[in-house]
N, C-alpha and C positions, 0 to 999 in steps of 0.2 A: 517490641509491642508499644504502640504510642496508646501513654498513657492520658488521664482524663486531666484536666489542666483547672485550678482555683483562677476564678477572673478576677483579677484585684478592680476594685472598682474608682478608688481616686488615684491619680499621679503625683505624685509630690515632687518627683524627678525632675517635673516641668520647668519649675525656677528656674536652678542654674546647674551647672558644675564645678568642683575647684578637687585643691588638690589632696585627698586622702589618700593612702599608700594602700596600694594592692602589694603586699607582702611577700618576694620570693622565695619560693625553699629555702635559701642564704641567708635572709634578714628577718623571716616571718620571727616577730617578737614573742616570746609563751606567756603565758599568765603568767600569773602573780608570784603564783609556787611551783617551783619542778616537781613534776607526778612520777612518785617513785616506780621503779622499774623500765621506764619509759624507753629504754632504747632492744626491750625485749618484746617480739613479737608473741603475744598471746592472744588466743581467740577468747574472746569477750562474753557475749552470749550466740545462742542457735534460736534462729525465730524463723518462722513460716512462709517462702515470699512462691507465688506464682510464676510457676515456668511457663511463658509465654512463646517458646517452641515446641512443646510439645501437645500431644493431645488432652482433651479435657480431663482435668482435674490432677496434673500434673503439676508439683510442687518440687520447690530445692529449701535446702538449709543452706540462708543466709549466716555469716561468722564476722560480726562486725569485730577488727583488732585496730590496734593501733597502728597498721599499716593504709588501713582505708578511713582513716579519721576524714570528715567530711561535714562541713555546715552548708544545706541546701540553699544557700543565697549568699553568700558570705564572699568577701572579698578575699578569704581569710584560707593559709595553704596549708594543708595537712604534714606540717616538719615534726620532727623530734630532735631538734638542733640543743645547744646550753642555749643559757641563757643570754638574751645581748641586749645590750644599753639601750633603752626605747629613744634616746634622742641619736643615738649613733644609727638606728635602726631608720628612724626617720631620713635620714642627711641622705643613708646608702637606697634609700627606695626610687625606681625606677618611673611606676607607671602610678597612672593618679585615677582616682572615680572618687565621687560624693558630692552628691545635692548641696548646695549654699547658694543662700540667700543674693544676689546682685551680680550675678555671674553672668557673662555677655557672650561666653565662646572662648575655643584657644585663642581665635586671633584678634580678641580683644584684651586679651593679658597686655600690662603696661608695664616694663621692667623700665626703672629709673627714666620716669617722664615720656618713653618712647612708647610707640608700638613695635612687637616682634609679632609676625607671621611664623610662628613656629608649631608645629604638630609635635604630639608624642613621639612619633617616628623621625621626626628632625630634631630631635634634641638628643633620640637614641642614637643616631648615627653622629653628631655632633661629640657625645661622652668619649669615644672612641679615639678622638683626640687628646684625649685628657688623662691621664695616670689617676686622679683620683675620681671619674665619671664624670656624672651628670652636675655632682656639686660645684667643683671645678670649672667645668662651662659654665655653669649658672651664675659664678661669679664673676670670669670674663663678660660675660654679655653685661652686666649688671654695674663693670667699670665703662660701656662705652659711652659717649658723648651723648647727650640728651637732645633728641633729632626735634622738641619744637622749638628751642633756640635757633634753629636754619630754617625749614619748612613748617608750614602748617599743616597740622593734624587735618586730615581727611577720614571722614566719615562711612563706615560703609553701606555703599547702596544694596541695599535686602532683595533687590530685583536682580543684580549681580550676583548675590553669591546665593541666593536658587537657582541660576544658570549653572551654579557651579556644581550643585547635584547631582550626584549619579538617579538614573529614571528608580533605583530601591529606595532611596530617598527620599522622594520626592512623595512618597505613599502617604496617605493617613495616617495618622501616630493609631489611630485604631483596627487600622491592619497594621499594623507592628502587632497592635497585644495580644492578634488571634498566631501569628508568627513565630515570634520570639519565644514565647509560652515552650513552644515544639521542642523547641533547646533544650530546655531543663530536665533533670533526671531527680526522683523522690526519692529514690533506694539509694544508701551508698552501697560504690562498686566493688566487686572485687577485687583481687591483688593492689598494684600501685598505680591504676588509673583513676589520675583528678575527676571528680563528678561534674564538673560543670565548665570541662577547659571551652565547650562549643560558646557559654556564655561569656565568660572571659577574653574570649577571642572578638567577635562582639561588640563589646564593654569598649575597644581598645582600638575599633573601626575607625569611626569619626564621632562625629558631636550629635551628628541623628542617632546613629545607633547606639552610643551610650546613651542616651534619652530613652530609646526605647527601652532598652537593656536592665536600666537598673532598676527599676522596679518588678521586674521580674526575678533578677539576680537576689532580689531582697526580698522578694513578697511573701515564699515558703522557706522557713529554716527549722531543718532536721537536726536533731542533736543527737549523736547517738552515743557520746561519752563528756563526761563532768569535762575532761581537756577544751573540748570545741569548747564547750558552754562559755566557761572564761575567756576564749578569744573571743569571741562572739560579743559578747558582753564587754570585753574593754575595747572593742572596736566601735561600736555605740554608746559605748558612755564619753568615749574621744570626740566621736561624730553623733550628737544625737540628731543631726536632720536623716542619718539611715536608720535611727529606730522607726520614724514614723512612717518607712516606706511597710514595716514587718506586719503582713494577715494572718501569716499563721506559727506558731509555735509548736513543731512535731516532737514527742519525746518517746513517741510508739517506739521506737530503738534503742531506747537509752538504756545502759545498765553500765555497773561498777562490779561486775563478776568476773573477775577472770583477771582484771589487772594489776595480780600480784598485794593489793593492798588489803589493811584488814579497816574494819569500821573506825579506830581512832585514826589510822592515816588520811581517811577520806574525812575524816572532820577535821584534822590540822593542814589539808591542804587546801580547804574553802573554795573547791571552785565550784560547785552546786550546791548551794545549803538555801535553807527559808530565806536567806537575808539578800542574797545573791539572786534569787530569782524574785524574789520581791522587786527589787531594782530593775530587774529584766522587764519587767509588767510595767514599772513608772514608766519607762525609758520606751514603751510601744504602746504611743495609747492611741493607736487605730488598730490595735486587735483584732481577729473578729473570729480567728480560731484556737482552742486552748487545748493541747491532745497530752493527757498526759496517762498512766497507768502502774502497775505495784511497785515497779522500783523509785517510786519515787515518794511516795503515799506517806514517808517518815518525814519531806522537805516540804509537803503541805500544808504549813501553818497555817495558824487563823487569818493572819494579814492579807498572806499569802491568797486563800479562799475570799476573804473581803475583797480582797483587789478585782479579783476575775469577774463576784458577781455584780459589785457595788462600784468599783471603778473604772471600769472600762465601759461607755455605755454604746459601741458599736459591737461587740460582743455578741454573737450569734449559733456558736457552734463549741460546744463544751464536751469533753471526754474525759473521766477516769475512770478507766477502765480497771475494773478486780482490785482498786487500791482499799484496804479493812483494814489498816495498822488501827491499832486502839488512838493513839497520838490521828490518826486521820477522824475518825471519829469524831472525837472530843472537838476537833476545830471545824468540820462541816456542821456539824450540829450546833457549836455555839454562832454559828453564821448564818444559816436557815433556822432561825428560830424567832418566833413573835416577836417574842422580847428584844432584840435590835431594833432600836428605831432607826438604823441607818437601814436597814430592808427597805427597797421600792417595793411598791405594791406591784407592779408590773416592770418583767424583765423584758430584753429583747431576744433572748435566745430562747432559735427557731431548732437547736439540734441540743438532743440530751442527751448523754449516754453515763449511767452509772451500771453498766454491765457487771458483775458477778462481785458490786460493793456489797456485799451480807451481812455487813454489822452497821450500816443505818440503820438509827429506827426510824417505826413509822411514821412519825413525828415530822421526821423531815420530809419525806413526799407529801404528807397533808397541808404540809406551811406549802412548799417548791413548787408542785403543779400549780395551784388556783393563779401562782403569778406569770404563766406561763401563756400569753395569749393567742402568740403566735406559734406554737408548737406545731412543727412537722414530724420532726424524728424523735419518738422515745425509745429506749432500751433499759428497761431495769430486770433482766433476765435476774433471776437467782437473788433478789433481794426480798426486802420487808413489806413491800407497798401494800396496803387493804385495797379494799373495795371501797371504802369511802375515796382513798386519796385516788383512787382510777377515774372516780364518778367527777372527782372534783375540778379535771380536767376543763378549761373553761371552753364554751361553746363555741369561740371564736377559732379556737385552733382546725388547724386541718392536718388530722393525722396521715402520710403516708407511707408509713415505715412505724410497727407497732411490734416489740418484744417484752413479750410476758412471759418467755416461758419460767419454769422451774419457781415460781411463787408460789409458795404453799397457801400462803395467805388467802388466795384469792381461790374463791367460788364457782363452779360451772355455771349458775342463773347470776350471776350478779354480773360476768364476763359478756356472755349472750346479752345483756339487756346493755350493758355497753356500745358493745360492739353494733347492736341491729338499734339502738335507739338514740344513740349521743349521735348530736352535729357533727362533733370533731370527728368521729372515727365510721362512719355511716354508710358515706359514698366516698370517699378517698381513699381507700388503705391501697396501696399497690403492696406490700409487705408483711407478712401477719405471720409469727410466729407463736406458737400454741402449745409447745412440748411442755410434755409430763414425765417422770421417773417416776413408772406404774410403781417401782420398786416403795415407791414413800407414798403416793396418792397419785389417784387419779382425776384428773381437770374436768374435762368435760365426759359427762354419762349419754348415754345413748340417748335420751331425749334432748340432752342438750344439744346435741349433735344434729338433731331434725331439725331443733329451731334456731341453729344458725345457719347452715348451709345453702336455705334457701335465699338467705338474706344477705349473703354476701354480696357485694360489688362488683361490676364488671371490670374494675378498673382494676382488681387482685392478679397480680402477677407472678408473688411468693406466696405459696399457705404449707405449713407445717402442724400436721393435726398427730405428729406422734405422742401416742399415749391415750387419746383419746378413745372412747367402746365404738368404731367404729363396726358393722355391722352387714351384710350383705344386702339386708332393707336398705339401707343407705346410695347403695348405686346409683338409682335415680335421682339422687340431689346432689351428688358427687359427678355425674356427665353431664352437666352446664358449664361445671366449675375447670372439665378440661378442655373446653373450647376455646380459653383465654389464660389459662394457669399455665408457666414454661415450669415450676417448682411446685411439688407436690409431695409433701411425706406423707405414710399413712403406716408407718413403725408403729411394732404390737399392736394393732387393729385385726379383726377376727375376718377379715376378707380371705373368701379361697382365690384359686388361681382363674376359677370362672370368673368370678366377680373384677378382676383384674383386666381379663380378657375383657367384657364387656366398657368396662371403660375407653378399651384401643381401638377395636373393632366395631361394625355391628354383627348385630345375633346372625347364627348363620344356620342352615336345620343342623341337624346330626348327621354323621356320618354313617355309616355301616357298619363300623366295627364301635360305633359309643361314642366317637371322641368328636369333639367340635372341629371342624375344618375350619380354621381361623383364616389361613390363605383367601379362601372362597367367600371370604365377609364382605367386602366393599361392593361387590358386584350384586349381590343378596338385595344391598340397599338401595342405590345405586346413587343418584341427585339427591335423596335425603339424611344421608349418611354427613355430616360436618367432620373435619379432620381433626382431631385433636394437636393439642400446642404445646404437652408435654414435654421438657427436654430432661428432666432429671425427676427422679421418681426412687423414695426412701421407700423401702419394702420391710427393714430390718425389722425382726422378732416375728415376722408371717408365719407361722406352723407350717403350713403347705409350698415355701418355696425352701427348694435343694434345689441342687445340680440337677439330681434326676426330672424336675419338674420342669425347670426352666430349658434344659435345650430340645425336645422333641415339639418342634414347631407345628405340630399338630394339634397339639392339648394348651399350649402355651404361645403367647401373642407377643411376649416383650421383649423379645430379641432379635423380633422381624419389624417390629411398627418403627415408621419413622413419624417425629424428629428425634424419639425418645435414643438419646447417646448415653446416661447416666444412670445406673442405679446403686443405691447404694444397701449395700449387704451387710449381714452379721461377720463378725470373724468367725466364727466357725464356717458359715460361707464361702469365705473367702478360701481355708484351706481347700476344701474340695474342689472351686472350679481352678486354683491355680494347678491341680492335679487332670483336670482336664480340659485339653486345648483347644477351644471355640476359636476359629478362625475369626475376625473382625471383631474381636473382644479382646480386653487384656484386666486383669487385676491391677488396683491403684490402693494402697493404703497411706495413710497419715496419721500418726498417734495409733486415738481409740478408735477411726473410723476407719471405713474399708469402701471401695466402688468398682463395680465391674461399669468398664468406658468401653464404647463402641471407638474404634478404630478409625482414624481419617479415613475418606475413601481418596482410594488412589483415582479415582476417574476424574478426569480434567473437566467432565461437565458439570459436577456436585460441588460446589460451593462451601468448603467447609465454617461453619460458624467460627467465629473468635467468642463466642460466648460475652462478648460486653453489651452492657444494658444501660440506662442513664440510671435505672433503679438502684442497680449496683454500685454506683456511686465509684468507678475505678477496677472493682472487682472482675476477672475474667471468668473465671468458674463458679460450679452451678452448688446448690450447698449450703450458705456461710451462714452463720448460728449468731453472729455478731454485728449490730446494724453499724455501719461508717456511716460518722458522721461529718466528714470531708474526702473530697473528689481526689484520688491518688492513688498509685497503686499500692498492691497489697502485700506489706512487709511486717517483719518486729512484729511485739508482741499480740498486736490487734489480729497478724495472720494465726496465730496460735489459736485465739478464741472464735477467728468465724472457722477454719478450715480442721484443727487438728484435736479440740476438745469436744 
């Protein structure tokens, strides 16, 4: 499944090239300190990633160990070797990549006065002479005779060696970046396959395609254990021209469970603490993606928080996700707060996600939003935010992607007037999540519910109104909404299964024996009938939907209407239809949620959806409770809160 791709938008790779060591299995040097256990396979954590062979809403548990250690850009090789002398480690390294400053090409490398026309590939086959490698050649060549003592250096002509390009070469460096990009993988793999050997191989071309290469090889890095983090980190502290290639920092994977150690091991081995990732942040200041979430929420210092908002000022897309340690608290609150006079008044970050942080207080969204100008994406599912700090939302943003659910805080008229009267969220929303836990309160009341629906935008492509009094009065402001809506929940809403049908269908008379002949609806209507756009549709807590109501497709329309592939059902649901076997249906559960999925169709003429959307931001499935706030697929913990909570 080719996934959705981060454009990085300067090159810094353009310079030059010289020689930093891509690390073999044999020489890769470890950190600082041996990570106890290390040569024991253990699985790490189980996090959420989309099966991209199967049908909609098919998931696997990803088990990130110590066998698939992987940094998403990193020159750096996943070993568990001892420990080797970082200068001996150097002498034995083979192959070279990193950007510096005045670098001409291989074949303008000058070893003792001369020029050598030597490639990577001619120096590796050169080693092979030599009992101790490439260092040994390197010293031969380096006693030879200094050739401008005889000849005069010659210059090369640049009209010469573009002849000397192969016609992929010869391309725009900006079809490389739509290219290259294809190469890379966001997930690490399973068992003991390298993530990124397509880019490596690449990297190791020629001089074009390392240009092209490395800033893609650099642009996303995935961390998904403290190990990486430290090579990763003494590899740019070594080389700080490839920190400045780094946009994004993923930690959606990261955890310290499973690898044998207890928390004083993990603090005497230092290789992710506040101080260490601190220096992570100097060492990348063309930033512009920050994804971090719980397991980390103890290393999120104040500094740490200072840096992200106040130092880095291409910064644009922020995540911490469910992190409430108290120690997190205490440092985002003394950061977003008045009283810093290091706070700008205005940030540049377009994407926010404090998804299910619950021990902010309000305090901080009323300082955070107003400096927030440019906002597109916010998430503060399940936190503290009021109705002032929503309202405070500055006029210039454009929201398209808006999660409120599970705020108690917040009001059904104070939402509505939001929602149908601010700039920012008015005409733009392609994303609007609305959920409520009737069990604690419920959001919107039935009038609330009149006076939003009409006012939505056509531009809505997710609405999630679980929890909401929806109503059967309600239909008619509910069928505009599915002529452009592919996502639609309508969980514990008082809809029967007519009010249902009517959304799919049109009205069709009665039958003879009482029951609607749903079949014989499109034809009733005929040219005035619009198709609905549905593709997934929340039914959960219905009274009126069971097994028995949903398969006699005479009384019931949502198992025959196409595009509709999705619905998602209660577990109690789920047990009865897996007890009865609907042909082109199957049962899908994950965690706490459950879906009955329409079945590919086998027919070579139907076209089956891949379910990706640019909305989705990478996402394949229909669903997700969690806004991404960067383009990639959907893995680690972030898959946990959009697909399985």
């Amino acid at each position: 499944m080719t996934p959705y791709r981060f454009s990085v938008e300067s090159r810094v790779g353009e310079s030059a090239l010289v020689g930093t060591p891509i690390h073999s299995p044999r020489t890769s040097p470890p950190p600082s300190s041996q990570p106890f256990g290390l040569r024991e396979d253990r699985e790490s954590f189980t996090s959420v990633k989309e099966d991209g062979c199967g049908i909609a809403q098919s998931f696997i548990s990803t088990h990130t160990s110590l066998n698939h250690f992987d940094t998403n850009s990193t020159a750096i090789t996943d070993d568990d070797e001892p420990a080797v002398d970082k200068d001996e480690t150097m002498l034995q390294s083979r192959n070279f990549c990193s950007p510096c400053q005045g670098f001409g090409g291989w074949k303008q490398i000058k070893l003792s006065g001369f020029q050598l026309s030597k490639s990577c590939g001619d120096l590796t086959l050169l080693s092979k002479d030599y009992p101790n490698g490439l260092n040994t050649a390197t010293e031969k060549l380096l006693e030879m005779p200094a050739l401008e003592a005889v000849v005069e250096e010659k210059k090369e002509d640049p009209e010469i060696h573009r002849a000397s390009l192969s016609r992929i070469e010869r391309l725009p460096m900006e079809i490389f970046d739509h290219i290259i990009p294809l190469l890379a993988v966001d997930l690490p793999t399973g068992g003991c396959t390298t993530r990124n050997a397509d880019l490596m191989s690449c990297l190791l071309t020629s001089r074009r395609f390392h240009e092209a290469t490395l800033t893609t090889l650099y642009g996303r890095i995935t961390v998904p254990h403290s190990y990486i983090f430290s090579k990763f980190l003494g590899h740019i502290s070594q080389y700080p021209a490839l920190g400045t290639l780094v946009r994004r920092l993923d930690f959606s994977h990261f955890t310290s469970v499973g690898l044998g150690r207890t928390k004083r091991m993990n603090a005497e081995i230092q290789n992710l603490t506040a101080d260490t990732l601190l220096k992570c942040l100097e060492l990348t200041p063309h930033l512009r993606e920050f994804l971090v979430q719980e397991h980390l929420h103890d290393d999120l210092s104040e500094a740490v928080i200072q840096k992200v908002f106040c130092g880095l000022p291409v910064m644009n897309a922020v995540d911490f996700c469910a992190s409430s340690s108290s120690s997190f608290r205490r440092a985002f609150e003394s950061v977003i707060n008045p009283q810093n006079l290091s706070l700008p008044s205005v940030f540049n970050i377009r994407r926010l996600s404090l998804h299910e942080c619950n021990t902010l207080s309000a305090s901080v969204f009323e300082t955070l939003l107003p400096r927030l100008p440019y906002l597109t994406h916010l998430d503060v599912c399940h936190t503290s935010i009021t109705e002032s700090a929503l309202m405070s939302v500055p006029k210039t943003a454009r929201l398209t992607h808006l999660n409120i659910s599970k705020c108690s805080r917040l009001k059904g008229p104070a939402v509505v007037e939001f929602l149908t009267t601010h700039p920012a969220a008015r005409d733009t929303l392609v994303y609007l999540n609305l959920l409520s836990d009737i069990s604690r309160y419920r959001l919107l009341s039935q009038k609330d519910v009149e006076k939003l629906l009409p006012q939505l935008p056509p531009t809505l492509r997710a609405l999630n109104l679980n929890g909401a009094k929806i109503v059967g009065d309600h239909v008619p402001f509910l069928l505009p909404l599915t002529k452009h809506v592919e996502e639609l929940g309508l969980g514990f809403s008082e809809l029967s299964v007519a009010d249902l049908n009517a959304l799919f269908v049109p009205s069709a008379p009665s039958a003879p024996n009482g029951n609607c002949d749903v079949e014989r609806g499109p034809f009733e209507e005929g040219k005035n009938w619009i198709p609905h756009t549905v593709r997934y549709l929340d039914i959960t807590g219905l009274s009126e939907i069971k097994a028995g109501t949903l398969f006699p497709t005479s009384s019931c329309a949502l198992l025959e209407t196409h595009p509709l592939e999705v619905l998602e059902i209660s577990e109690k649901l789920q047990k009865e239809l897996r007890d009865r076997n609907r042909q082109g249906w199957t049962v899908k559960d994950l965690g706490r949620r459950g879906w009955y999925v329409r079945q590919s169709s086998k027919d070579q003429s139907q076209v089956n959806d891949s379910g990706k959307r640019a909305w989705k931001m990478g996402a394949s499935w229909w669903g997700m409770r969690k806004i991404p706030v960067a383009c990639g697929d959907v893995g680690g913990l972030y898959g946990h809160y959009m697909f399985k909570k």
